[in-house]
N, C-alpha and C positions, 0 to 999 in steps of 0.2 A: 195183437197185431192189428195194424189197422186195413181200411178196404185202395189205399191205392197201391198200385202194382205199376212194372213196368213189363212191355213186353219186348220178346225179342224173337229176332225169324232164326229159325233152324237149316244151315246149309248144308249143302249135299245131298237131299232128298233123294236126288236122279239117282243116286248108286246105290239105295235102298228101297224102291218101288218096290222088288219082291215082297219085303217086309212089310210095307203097308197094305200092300193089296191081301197081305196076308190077314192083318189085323182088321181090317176095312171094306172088303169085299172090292166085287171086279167093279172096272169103271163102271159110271151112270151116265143118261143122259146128260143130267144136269149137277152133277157132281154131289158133295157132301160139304160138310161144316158141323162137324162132330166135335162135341166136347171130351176130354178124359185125363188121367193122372200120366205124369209122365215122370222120369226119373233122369237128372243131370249128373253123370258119374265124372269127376277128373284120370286124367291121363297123365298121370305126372311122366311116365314110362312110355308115352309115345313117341314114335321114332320124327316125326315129320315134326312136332309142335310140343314141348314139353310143358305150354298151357294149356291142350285139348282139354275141354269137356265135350265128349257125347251125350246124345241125346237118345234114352229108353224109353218104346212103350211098351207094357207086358211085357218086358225082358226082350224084346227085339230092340237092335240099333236101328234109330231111322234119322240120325244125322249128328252133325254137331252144332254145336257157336261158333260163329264166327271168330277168326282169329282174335281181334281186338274186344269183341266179348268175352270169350274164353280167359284173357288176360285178366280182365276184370272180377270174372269167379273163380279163377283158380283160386287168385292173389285173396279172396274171403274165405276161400274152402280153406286153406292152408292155417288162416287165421285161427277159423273155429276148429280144425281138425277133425275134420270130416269130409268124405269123399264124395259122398251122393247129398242132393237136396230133391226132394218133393215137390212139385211143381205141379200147376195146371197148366194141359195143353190145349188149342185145337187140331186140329187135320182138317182142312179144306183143299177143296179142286178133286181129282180124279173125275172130269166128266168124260164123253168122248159119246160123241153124235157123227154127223154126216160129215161131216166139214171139217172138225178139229177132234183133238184130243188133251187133255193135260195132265198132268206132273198132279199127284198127291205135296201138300205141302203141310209145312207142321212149325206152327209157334209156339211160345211157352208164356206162361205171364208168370212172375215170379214177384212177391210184398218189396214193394220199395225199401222198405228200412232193411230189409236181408244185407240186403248188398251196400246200401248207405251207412251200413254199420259200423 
């Protein structure tokens, strides 16, 4: 495999803050940008999207692909026959000072030729 990737953002974060504050500890000042493995499982069985892929870290949900992403990895998973891929994530944001506060957020980088395959 070679070293370019392409990345993609993880939506719905907001409906699993539990879960990352779980993984990642309580907000910071200045927030986080933490590297780690993350796992893309398909939804062939969900009710709203029968492209879903969510998005695992340590066996906790902390979001999905976007629709029209999720389109695009099903349509591989299905190819290779296989349900989860492997992936590098980060987590960044969760700060919260005087002023503000924010949202943990989570992308994944995934080997261009996976999906270009």
């Amino acid at each position: 495999m070679g070293n370019d990737t392409d990345e993609y953002d993880i939506v719905g974060e907001s409906h699993y803050q539990s879960a990352l504050l779980k993984l990642f500890g309580p907000k910071r000042e200045h927030g986080i940008s933490e590297s780690c493995a993350a796992v893309l499982i398909a939804e062939p069985d969900n009710r709203y999207d029968k492209n879903a892929v969510r998005c695992e870290i340590s066996g906790l949900r902390v979001g999905y692909l976007s629709r029209e992403d999720a389109k695009e990895f099903s349509e591989y998973m299905r190819r290779q026959n296989v349900r989860s891929i492997r992936v590098a994530a980060t987590v960044s944001g969760g700060w919260r000072d005087s002023k503000s506060e924010g949202y943990y957020g989570v992308s994944v980088e995934v080997p261009a030729e996976l999906i270009d395959a």
